[in-house]
C-alpha positions as CSV (number, residue, x, y, z in Angstrom):
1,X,0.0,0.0,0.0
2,X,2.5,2.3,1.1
3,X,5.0,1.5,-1.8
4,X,1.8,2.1,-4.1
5,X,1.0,5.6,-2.8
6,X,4.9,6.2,-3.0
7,X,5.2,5.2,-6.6
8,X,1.7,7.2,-7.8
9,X,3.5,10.6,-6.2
10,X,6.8,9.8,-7.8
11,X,4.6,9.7,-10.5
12,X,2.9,12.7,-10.3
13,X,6.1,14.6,-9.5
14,X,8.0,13.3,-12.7
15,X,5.2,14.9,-14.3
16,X,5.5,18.0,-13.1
17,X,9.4,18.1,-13.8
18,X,8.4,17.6,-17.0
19,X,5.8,20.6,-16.8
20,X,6.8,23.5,-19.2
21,X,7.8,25.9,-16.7
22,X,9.7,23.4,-14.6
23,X,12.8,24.9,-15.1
24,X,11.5,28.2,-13.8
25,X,10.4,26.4,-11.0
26,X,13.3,25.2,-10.6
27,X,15.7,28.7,-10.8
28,X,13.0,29.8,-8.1
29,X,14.2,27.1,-5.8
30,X,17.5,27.4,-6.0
31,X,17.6,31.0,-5.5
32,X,15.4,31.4,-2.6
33,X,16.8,27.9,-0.8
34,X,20.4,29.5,-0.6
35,X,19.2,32.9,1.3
36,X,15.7,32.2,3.4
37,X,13.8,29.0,2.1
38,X,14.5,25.6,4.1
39,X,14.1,22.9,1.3
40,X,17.0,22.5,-1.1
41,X,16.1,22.3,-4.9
42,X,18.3,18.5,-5.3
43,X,15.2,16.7,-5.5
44,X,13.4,18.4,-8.1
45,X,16.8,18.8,-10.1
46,X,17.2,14.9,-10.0
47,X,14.1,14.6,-11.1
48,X,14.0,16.9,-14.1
49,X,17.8,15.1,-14.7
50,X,14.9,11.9,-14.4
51,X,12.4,13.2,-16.8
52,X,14.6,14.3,-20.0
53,X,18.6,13.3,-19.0
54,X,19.6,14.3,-22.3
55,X,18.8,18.3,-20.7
56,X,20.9,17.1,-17.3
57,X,23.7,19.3,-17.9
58,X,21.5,22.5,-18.5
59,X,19.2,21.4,-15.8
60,X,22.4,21.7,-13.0
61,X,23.4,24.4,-14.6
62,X,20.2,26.7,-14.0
63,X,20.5,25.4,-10.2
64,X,24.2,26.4,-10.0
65,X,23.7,30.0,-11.5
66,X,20.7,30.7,-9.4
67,X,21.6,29.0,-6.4
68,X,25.0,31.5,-6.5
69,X,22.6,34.5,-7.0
70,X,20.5,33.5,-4.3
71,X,23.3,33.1,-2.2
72,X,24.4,36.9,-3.1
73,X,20.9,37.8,-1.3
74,X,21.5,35.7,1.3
75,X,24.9,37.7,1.7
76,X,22.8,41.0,1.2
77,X,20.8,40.1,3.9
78,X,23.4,39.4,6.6
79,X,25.3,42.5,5.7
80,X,22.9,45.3,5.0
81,X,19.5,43.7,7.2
82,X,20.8,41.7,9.5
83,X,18.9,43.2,12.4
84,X,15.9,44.0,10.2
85,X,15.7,40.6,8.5
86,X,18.8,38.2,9.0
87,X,18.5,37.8,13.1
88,X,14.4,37.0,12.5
89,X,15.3,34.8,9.7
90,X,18.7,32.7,11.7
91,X,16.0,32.3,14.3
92,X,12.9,31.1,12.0
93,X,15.1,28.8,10.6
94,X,16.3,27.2,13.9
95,X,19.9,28.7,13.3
96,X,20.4,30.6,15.8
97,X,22.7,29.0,18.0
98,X,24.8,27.7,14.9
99,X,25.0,31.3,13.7
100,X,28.2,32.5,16.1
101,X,30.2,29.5,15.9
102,X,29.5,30.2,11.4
103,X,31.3,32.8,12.1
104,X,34.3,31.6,13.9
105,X,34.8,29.0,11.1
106,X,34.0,31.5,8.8
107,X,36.7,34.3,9.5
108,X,39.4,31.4,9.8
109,X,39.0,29.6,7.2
110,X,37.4,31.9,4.6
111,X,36.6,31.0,1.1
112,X,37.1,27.1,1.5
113,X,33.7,27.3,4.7
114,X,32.0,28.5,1.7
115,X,32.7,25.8,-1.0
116,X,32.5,22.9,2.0
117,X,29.3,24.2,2.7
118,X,27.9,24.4,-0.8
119,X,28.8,21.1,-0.9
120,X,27.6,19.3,2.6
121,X,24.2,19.0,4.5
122,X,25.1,22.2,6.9
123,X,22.3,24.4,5.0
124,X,24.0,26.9,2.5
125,X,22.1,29.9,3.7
126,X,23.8,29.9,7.0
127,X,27.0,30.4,5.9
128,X,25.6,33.0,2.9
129,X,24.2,35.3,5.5
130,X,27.2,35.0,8.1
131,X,29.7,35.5,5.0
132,X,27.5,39.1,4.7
133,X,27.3,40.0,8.2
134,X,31.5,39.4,8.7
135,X,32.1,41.6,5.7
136,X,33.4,38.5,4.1
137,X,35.2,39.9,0.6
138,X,32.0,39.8,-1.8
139,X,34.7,38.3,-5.0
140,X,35.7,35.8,-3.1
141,X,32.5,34.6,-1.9
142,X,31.0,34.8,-5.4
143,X,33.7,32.8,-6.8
144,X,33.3,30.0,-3.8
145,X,30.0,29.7,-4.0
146,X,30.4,29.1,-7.6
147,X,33.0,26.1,-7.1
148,X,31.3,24.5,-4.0
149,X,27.5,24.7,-5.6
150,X,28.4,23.8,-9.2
151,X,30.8,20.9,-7.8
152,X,27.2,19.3,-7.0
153,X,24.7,20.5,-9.3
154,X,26.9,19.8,-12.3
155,X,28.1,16.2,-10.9
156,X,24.4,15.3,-10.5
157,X,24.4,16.6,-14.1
158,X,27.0,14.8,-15.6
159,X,26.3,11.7,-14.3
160,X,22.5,11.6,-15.6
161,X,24.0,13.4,-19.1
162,X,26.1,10.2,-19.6
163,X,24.3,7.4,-17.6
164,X,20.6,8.7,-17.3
165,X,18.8,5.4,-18.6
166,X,20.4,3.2,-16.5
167,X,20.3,5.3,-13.4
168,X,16.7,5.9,-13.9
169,X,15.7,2.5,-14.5
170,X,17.7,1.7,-11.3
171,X,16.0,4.2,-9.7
172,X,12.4,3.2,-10.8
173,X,13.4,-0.2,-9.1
174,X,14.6,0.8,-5.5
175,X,12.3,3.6,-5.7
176,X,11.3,2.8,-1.5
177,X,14.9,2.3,-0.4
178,X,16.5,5.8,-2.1
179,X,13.5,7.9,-0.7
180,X,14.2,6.8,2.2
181,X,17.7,7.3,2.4
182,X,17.0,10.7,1.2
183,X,14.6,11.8,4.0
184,X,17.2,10.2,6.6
185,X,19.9,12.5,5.0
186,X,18.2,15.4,4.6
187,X,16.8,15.6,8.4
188,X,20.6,14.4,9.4
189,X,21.2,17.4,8.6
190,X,19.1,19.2,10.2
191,X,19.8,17.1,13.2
192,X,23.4,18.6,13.0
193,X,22.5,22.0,12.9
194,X,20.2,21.5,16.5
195,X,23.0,19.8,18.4
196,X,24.7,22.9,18.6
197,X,25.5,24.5,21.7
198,X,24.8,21.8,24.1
199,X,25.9,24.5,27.4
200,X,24.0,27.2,28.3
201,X,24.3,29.7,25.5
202,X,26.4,31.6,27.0
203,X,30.0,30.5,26.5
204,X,32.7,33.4,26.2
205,X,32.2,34.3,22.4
206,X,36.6,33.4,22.5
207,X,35.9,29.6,23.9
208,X,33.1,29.1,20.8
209,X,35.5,30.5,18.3
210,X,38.3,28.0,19.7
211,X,35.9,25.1,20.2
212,X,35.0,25.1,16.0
213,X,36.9,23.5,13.5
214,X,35.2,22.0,11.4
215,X,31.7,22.2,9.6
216,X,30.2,19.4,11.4
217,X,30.5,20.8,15.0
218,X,28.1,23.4,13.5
């Protein structure tokens, strides 16, 4: 029953990637997912990738483009509105606690927190709107966020450019098993983001800074 009803959406969904204004959809996505919106746009690109692999490449490469614009926003907002928008919008999105220790990794190890983030579950918008609020150089952020998100757009579009039967076929047959992997991923890291700060939330802002190095104590 349940692997029915999973099957008919999957269904459903392919045929809305295949939906003549799929790829705006999918632009809209990407942009606002990398500044303010908490679902990332990799599931609708691997399904448009799904729908019409022989358009993989150009697929990933709307996603890269406007998730790197969206991420400019997402700077915008942590450097001209942080305490208009950005401190509502850390705390909305359950960030808040994550935001200091950002950035401290952030400010030491500059543009390569960027591409490990564009690249990892840690949600991309928190380090977009902490590169903007420590005055992070704007080139260098652009041309990070460039590396780290098309490293994993375009790979997902490559690899359904060159094997997109077989991978959909494969797929269509463990259909169950990959969704679920998926959802277990995807709330990981979410899970990774909440187990921050496991004091009081007031450590000395020097003992947070000293206590990060790495993405995953984020």
């Amino acid at each position: 029953m349940i692997t029915r009803l999973l099957q008919s959406l999957y269904d459903w969904t392919m045929d809305k990637a295949k939906h003549r204004h799929a790829q705006g959809w999918l632009a809209f996505f990407a942009f606002v997912e990398s500044s303010f919106f908490p679902i990332p746009p990799h599931p609708l690109l691997g399904l448009m990738c799904l729908a019409e692999p022989k358009k993989a490449i150009r697929f990933a490469a709307i996603c890269t483009v406007f998730s790197v614009l969206g991420g400019m926003a997402g700077y915008a907002i942590g450097h001209f509105l942080y305490e208009a928008i950005g401190e509502w919008l850390i705390g909305v999105l359950g960030l808040s606690e994550a935001f200091p220790k950002a950035a401290c990794y952030l400010r030491e190890n500059d543009w390569q927190a960027i591409v490990i983030a564009g690249t990892t579950p840690v949600p991309f918008k928190l380090l977009t709107i902490t590169a903007g609020f420590i005055s992070m150089n704007f080139g260098t952020f652009v041309l990070a966020s460039i590396a780290g998100r098309g490293m994993v757009f375009m790979a997902v579009g490559v690899l359904f450019q060159v094997f997109g039967a077989p991978i959909k076929a494969f797929i269509d047959k463990y259909l169950a098993w990959l969704t679920g992997l998926f959802v277990v991923l995807l709330i990981g890291g979410f899970v990774l983001i909440a187990q921050v700060g496991h004091g009081d939330g007031k450590a000395d802002p020097s003992d947070v800074c000293a206590n990060v190095t790495s993405l995953d104590q984020l």
